[in-house]
C-alpha positions as YAML, in Angstrom:
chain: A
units: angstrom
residues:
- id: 1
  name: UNK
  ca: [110.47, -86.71, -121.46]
- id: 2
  name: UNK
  ca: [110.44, -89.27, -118.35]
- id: 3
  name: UNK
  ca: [108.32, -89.05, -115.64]
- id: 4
  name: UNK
  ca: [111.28, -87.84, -113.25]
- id: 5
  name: UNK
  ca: [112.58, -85.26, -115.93]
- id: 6
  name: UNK
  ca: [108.87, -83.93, -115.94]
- id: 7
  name: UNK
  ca: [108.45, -83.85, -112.15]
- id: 8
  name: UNK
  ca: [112.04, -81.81, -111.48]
- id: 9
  name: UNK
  ca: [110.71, -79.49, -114.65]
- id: 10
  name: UNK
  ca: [107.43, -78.95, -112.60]
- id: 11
  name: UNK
  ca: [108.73, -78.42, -109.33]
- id: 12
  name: UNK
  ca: [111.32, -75.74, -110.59]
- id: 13
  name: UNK
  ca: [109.00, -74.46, -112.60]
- id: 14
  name: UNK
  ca: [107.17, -73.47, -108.46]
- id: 15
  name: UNK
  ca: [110.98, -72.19, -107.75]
- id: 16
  name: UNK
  ca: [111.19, -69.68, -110.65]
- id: 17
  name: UNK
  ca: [108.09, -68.25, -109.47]
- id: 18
  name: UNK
  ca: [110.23, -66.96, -106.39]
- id: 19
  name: UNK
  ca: [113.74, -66.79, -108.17]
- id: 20
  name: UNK
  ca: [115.41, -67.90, -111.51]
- id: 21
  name: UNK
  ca: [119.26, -67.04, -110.12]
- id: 22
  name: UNK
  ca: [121.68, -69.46, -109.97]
- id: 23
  name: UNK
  ca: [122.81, -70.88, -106.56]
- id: 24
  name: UNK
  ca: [126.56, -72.86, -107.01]
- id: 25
  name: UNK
  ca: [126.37, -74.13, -103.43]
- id: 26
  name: UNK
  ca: [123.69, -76.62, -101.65]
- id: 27
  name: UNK
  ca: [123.65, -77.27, -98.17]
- id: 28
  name: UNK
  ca: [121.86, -80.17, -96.79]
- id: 29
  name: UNK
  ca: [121.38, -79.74, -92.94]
- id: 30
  name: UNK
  ca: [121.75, -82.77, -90.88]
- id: 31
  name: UNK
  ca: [119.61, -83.83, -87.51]
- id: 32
  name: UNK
  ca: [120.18, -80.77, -84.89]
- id: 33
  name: UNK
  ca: [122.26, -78.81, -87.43]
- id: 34
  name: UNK
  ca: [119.89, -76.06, -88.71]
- id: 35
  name: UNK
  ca: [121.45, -73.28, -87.24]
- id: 36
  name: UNK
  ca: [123.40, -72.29, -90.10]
- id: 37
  name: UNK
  ca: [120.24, -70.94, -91.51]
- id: 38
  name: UNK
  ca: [120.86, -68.43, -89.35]
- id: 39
  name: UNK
  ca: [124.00, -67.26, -91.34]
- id: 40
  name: UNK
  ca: [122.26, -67.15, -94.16]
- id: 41
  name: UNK
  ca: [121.28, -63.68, -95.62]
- id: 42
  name: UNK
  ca: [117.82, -65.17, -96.64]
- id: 43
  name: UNK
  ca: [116.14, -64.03, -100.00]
- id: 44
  name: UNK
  ca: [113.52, -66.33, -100.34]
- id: 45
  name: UNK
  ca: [112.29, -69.55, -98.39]
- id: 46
  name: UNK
  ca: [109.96, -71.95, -99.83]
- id: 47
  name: UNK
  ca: [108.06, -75.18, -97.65]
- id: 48
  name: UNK
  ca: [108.64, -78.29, -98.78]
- id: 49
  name: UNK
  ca: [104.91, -79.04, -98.66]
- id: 50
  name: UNK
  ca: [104.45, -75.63, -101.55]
- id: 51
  name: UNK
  ca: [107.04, -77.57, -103.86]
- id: 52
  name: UNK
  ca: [105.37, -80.45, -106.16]
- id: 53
  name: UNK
  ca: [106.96, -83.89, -105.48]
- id: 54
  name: UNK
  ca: [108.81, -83.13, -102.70]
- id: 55
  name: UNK
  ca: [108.38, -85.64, -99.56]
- id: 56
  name: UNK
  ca: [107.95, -83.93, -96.37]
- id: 57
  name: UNK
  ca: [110.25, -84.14, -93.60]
- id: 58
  name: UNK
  ca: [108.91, -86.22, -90.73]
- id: 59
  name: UNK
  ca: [111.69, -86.70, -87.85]
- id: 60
  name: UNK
  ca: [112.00, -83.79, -84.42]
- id: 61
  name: UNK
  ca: [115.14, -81.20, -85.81]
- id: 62
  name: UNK
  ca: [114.04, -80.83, -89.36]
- id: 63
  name: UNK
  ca: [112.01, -77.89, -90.27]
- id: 64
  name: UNK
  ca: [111.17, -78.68, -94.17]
- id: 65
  name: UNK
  ca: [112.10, -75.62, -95.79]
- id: 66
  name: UNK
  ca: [114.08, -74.95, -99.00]
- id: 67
  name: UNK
  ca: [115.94, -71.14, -98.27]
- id: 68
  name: UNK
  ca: [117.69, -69.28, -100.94]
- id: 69
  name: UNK
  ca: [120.19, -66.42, -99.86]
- id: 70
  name: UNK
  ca: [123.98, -66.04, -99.58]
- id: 71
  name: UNK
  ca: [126.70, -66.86, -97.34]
- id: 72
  name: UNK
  ca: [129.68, -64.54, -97.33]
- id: 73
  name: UNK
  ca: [128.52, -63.12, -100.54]
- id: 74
  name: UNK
  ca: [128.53, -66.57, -102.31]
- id: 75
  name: UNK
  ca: [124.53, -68.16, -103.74]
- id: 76
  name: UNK
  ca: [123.52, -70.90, -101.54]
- id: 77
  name: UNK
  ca: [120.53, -72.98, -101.29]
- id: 78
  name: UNK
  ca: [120.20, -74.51, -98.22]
- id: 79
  name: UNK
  ca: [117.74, -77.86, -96.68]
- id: 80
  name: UNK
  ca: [116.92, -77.29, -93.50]
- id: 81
  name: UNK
  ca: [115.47, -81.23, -93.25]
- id: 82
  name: UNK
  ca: [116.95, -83.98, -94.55]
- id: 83
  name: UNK
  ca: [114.93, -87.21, -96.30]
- id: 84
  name: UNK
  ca: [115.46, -90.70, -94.53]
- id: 85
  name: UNK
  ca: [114.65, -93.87, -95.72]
- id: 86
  name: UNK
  ca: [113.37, -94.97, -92.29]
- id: 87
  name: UNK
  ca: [110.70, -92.47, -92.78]
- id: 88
  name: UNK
  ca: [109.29, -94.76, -95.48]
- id: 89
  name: UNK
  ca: [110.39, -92.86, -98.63]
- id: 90
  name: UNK
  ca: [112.25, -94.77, -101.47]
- id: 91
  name: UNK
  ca: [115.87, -93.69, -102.28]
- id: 92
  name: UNK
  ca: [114.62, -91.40, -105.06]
- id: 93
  name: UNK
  ca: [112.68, -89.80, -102.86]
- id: 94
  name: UNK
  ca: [114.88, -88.80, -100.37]
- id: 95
  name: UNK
  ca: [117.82, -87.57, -103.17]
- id: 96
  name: UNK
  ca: [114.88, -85.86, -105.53]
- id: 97
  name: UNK
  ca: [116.27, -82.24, -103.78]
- id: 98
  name: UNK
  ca: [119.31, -83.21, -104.88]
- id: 99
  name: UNK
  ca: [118.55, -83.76, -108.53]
- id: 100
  name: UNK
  ca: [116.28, -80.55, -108.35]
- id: 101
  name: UNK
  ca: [119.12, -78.78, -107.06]
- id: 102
  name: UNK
  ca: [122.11, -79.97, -110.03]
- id: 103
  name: UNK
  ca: [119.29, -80.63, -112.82]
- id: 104
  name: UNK
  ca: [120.00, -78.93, -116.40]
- id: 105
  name: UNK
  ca: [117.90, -75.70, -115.85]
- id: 106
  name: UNK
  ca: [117.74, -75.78, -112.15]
- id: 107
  name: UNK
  ca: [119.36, -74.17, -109.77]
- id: 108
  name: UNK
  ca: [123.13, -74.44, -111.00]
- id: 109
  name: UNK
  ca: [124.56, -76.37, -107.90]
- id: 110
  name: UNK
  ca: [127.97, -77.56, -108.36]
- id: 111
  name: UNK
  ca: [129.59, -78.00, -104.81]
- id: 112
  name: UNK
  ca: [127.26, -79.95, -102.58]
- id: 113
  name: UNK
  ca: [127.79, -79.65, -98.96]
- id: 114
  name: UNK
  ca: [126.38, -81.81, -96.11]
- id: 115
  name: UNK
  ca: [126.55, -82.54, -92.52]
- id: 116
  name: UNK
  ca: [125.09, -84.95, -90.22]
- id: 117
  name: UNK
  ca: [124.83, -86.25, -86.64]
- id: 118
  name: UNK
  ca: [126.36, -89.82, -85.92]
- id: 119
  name: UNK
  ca: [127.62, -92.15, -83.91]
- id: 120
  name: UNK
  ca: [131.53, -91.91, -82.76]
- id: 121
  name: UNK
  ca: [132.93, -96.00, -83.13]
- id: 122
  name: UNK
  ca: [136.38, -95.48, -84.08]
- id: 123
  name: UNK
  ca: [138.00, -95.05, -79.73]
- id: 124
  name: UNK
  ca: [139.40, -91.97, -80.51]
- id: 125
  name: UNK
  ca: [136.75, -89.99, -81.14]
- id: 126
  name: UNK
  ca: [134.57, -88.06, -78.62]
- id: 127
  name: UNK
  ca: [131.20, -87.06, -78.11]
- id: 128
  name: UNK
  ca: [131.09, -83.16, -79.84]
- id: 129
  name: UNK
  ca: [133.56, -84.21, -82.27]
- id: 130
  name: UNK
  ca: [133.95, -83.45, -85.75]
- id: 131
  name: UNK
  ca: [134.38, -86.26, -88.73]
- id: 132
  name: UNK
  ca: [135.35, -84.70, -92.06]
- id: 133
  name: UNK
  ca: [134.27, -87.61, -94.14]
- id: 134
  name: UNK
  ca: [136.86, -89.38, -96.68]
- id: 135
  name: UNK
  ca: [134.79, -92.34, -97.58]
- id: 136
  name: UNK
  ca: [131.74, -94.30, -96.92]
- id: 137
  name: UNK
  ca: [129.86, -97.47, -96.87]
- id: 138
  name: UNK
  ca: [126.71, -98.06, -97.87]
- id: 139
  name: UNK
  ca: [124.83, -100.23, -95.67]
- id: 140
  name: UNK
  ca: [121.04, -99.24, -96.02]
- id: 141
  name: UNK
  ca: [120.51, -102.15, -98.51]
- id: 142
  name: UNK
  ca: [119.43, -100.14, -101.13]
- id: 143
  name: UNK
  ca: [120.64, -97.85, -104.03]
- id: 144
  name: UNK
  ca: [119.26, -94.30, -105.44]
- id: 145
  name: UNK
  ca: [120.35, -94.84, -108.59]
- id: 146
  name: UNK
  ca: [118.47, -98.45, -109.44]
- id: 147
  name: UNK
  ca: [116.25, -98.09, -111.75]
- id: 148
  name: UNK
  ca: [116.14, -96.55, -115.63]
- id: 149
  name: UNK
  ca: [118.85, -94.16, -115.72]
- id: 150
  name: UNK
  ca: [118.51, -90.87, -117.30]
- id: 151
  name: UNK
  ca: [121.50, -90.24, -119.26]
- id: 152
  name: UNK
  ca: [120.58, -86.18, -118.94]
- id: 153
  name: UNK
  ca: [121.61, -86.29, -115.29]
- id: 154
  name: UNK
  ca: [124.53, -88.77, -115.27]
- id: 155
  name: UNK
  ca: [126.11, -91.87, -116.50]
- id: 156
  name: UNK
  ca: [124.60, -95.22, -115.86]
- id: 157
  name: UNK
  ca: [127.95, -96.27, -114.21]
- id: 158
  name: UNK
  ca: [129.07, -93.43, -112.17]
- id: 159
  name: UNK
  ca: [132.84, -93.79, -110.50]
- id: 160
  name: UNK
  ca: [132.79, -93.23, -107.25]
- id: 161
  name: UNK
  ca: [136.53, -93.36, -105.99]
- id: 162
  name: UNK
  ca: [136.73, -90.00, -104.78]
- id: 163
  name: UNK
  ca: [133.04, -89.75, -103.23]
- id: 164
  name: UNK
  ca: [134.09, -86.29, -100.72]
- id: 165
  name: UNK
  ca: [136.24, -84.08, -102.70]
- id: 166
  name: UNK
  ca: [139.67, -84.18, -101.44]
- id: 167
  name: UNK
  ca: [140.35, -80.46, -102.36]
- id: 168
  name: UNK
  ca: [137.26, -79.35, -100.21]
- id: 169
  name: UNK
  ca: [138.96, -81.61, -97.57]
- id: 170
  name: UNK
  ca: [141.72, -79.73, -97.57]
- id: 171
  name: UNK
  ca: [140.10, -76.41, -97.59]
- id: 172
  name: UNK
  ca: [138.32, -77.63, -94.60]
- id: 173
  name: UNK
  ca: [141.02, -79.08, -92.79]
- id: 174
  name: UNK
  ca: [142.77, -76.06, -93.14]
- id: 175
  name: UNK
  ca: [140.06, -73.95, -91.81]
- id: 176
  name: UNK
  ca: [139.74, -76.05, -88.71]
- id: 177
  name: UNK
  ca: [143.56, -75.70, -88.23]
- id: 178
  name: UNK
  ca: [143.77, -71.82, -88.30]
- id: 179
  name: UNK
  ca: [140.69, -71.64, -85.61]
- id: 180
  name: UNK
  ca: [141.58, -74.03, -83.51]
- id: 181
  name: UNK
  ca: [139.09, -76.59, -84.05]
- id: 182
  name: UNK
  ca: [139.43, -80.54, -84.00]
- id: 183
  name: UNK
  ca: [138.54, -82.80, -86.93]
- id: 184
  name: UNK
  ca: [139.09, -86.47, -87.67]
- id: 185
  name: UNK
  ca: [139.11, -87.67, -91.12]
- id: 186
  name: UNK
  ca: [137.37, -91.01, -91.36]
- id: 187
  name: UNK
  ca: [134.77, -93.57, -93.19]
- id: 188
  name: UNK
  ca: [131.18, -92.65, -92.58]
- id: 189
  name: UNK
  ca: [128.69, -96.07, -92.66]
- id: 190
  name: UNK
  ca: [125.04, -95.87, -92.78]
- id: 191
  name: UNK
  ca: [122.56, -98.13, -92.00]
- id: 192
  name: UNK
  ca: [118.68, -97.83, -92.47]
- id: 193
  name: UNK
  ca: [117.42, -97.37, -88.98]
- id: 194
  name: UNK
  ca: [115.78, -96.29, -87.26]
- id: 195
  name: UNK
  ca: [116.88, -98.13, -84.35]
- id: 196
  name: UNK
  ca: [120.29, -97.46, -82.94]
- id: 197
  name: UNK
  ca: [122.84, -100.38, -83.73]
- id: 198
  name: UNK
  ca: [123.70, -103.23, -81.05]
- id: 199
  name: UNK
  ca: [126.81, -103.70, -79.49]
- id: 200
  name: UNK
  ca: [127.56, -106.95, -82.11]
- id: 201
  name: UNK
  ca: [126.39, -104.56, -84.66]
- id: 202
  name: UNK
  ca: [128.95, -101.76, -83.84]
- id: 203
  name: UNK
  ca: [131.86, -104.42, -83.25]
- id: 204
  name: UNK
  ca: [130.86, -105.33, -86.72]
- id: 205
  name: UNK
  ca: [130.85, -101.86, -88.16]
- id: 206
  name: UNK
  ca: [134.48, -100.45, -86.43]
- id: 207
  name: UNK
  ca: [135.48, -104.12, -87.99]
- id: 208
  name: UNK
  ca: [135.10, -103.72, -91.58]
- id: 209
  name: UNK
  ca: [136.42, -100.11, -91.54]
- id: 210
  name: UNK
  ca: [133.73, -97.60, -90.17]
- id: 211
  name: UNK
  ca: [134.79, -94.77, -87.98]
- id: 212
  name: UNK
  ca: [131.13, -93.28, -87.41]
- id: 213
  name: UNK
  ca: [127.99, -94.51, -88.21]
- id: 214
  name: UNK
  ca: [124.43, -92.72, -89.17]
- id: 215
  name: UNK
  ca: [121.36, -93.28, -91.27]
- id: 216
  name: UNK
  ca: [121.19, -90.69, -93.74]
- id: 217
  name: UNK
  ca: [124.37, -88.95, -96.25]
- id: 218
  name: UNK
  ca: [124.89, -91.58, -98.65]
- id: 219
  name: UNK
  ca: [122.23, -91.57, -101.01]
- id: 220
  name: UNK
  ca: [122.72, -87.71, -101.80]
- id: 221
  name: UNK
  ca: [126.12, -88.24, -102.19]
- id: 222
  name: UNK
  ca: [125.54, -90.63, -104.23]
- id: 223
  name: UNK
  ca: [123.39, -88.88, -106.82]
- id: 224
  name: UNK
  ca: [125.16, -85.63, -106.25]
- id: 225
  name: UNK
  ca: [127.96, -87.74, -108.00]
- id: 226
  name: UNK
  ca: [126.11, -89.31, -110.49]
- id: 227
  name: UNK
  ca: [125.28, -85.37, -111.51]
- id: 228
  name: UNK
  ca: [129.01, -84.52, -111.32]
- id: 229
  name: UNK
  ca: [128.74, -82.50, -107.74]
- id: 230
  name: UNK
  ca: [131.98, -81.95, -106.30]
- id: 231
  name: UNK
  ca: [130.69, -83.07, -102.43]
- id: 232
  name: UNK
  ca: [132.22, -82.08, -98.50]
- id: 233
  name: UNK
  ca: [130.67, -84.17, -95.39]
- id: 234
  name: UNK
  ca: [131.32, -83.01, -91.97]
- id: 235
  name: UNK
  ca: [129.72, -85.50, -89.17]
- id: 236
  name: UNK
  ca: [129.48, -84.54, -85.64]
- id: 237
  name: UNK
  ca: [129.76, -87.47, -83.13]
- id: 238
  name: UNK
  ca: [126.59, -86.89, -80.86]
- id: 239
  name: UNK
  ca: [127.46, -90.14, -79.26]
- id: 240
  name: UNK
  ca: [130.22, -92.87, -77.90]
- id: 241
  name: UNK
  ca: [129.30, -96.24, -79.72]
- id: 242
  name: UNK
  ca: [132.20, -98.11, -77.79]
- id: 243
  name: UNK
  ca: [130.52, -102.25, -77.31]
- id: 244
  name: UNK
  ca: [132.09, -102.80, -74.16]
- id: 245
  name: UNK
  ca: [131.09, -99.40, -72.29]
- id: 246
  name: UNK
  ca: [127.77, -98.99, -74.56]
- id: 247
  name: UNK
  ca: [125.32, -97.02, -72.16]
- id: 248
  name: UNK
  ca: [121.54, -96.32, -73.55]
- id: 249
  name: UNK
  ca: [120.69, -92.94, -75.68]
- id: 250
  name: UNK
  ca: [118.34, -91.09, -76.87]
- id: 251
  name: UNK
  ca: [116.99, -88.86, -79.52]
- id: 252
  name: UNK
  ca: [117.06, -85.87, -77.42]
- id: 253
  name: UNK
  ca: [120.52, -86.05, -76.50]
- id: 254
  name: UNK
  ca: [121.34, -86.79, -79.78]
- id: 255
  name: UNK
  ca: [120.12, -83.89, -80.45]
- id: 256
  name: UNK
  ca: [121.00, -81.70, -77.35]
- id: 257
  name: UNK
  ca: [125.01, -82.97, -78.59]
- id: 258
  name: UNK
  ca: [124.76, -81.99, -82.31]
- id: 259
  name: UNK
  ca: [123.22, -78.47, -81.07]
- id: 260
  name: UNK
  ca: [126.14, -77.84, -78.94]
- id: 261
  name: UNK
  ca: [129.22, -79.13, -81.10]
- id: 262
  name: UNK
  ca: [127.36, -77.27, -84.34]
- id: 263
  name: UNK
  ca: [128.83, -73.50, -84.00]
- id: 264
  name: UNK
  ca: [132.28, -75.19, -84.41]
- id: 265
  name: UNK
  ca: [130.71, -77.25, -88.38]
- id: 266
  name: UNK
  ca: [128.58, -73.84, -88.79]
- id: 267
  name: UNK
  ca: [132.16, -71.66, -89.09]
- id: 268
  name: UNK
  ca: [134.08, -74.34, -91.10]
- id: 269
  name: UNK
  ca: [131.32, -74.62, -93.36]
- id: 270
  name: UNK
  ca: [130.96, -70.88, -93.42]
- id: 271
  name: UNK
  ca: [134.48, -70.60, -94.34]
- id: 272
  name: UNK
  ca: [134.90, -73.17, -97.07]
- id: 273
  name: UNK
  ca: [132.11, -71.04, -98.83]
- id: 274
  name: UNK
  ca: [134.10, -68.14, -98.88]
- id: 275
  name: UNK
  ca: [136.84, -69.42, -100.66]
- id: 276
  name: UNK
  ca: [135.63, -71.32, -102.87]
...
């Protein structure tokens, strides 16, 4: 057995201690964008720091806890904290969850869903905004899946023309429709941070086909494809990246922006749940 088959063996071999059920759905909770926890019927909740291998969250928003419950009667496991690679951790660190989550004997996760806070580029988007995300382009400079592959989690060559899964688009999209709530459909870039981009850098980024841009996403998607995850994004613009009005930000209102525009990802999430 490889050293990464062993290590997802001994860290769900900590989660059956607490539950052996199957969960079909993960969640991954972006910067500000906890609150769904709070929709959760929680069963069990387990630190990141009690689970072998695990990294440990680092960045202001992200609590580092892995909770285990059910959302409109459907098994969900839930991050609340996300992995960057600004933080220092390789790519296989920060999609490891991931791989826990979808591993043979895990935790049966089939439908990956996660959300993030960016920055709006494309002009007509707005700061509060939602971004289901369509495509994406990886600009962190680095790649999850580099490396030895293990052919027990995926193929060596995994296609990725349909990244976000255009029927949980449409689910979504629908949602959003019948309660009255605004989404784009765009192209998601991220870069590694953790500085925010320039205003070259974002003329350069709307340029070659970005609508939003962000720091985190990508690898998980990645790997949750590589594991055959059927995967929904949903970014909220937390701020206006326009180069020739570009006015300073920070963390806080980052933060402050994704808190206030989250009730609106927190129902459409809610509601893709239910019917899937």
């Amino acid at each position: 057995m490889s050293t990464l088959l062993e290590k997802i063996k001994e860290t769900l071999s900590v989660i059956h201690e607490k539950t052996e059920d199957d969960y079909p759905v993960g969640i991954i909770l972006g910067t500000g964008l906890g609150g769904l926890v709070k929709e959760i019927e929680i069963e069990h909740e387990i630190d990141y720091a009690d689970l072998p291998h695990f990294p440990l969250s680092t960045v202001e928003s992200h609590q580092g806890r892995l909770i285990f419950g059910k959302i409109n009667g459907k098994k969900v496991v839930a991050m609340q904290g996300r992995f960057h690679f600004y933080e220092g951790y390789t790519m296989q660190q920060i999609t490891y969850p991931v791989r826990v989550m979808s591993a043979k004997g895990g935790l049966g996760v089939k439908t990956l869903l996660v959300s993030n806070a960016c920055g709006g580029m494309n002009p007509d988007y707005r700061k509060g905004d939602l971004m289901l995300m369509v495509d994406h382009i990886n600009f962190i400079g680095d790649n999850p899946l580099i490396g030895k592959n293990e052919d027990e989690l995926g193929p060596r060559f995994p296609d990725m023309s349909e990244p976000y899964n255009l029927e949980l688009i449409d689910i979504a999209e629908k949602v959003a429709l019948e309660n009255q709530i605004k989404v784009h459909k765009g192209v998601y870039v991220a870069v590694p941070g953790p500085n925010l981009e320039t205003k070259a850098e974002y003329r350069f980024l709307l340029q070659i086909g970005a609508d939003v841009v962000g720091m985190s996403t990508i690898p998980e998607n990645i790997v949750a494809n590589h594991m055959g995850m059927k995967v929904l994004g949903i970014s909220i613009v937390t701020d206006e990246c326009f180069p020739d009005n570009l006015k300073p930000v920070d963390v806080n209102e980052i933060i402050a922006a994704a808190m206030k525009a989250e009730p609106k990802m927190t129902l459409i999430m809610k509601e893709v749940i239910k019917r899937l």
